[in-house]
N, C-alpha and C positions, 0 to 999 in steps of 0.2 A: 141219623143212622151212623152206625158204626160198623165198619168193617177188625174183623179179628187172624191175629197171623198164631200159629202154634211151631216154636222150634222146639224139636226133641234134640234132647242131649242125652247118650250113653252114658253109662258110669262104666268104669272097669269092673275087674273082679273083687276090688278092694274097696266100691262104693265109692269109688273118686270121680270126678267128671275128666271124658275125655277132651271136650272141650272148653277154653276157659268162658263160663260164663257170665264174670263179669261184662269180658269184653263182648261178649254178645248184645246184651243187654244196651250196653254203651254204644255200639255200631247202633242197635235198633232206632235208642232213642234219638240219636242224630238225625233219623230217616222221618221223623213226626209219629213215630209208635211208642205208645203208652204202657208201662208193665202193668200188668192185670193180677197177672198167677202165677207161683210156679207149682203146679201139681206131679207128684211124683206116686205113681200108684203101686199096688205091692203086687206083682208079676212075675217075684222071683221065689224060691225056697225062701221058706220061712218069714214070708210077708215083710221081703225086703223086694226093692223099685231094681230096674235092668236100666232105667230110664228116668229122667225127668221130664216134662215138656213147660218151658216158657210161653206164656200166653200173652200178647200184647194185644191192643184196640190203638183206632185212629180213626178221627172220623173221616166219613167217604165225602167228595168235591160232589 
């Protein structure tokens, strides 16, 4: 079994992340989480993302 975490990350107004996520990524996988995804869906004007979300797994003890 696997357990899964989702961090959403904002873009600005300019499609930028406001958080770096690299370093997300990097903190996660230190913690024993796996990069899975990153899904950015189109939620804004003109089928452009407000958001991304990073999707990690790891399995559960």
């Amino acid at each position: 079994m696997y357990e899964h975490k989702f961090v959403k990350i904002d873009l600005s107004s300019f499609n930028k992340p406001k958080d770096d996520y690299h370093e997300v990524i990097a903190e996660h996988e230190k913690e024993g989480w796996e990069l899975v995804q990153i899904f950015a869906p189109g939620t804004k004007s003109y089928g452009m993302s407000a958001f991304f979300e990073i999707i990690f797994k790891r399995k559960k003890d």
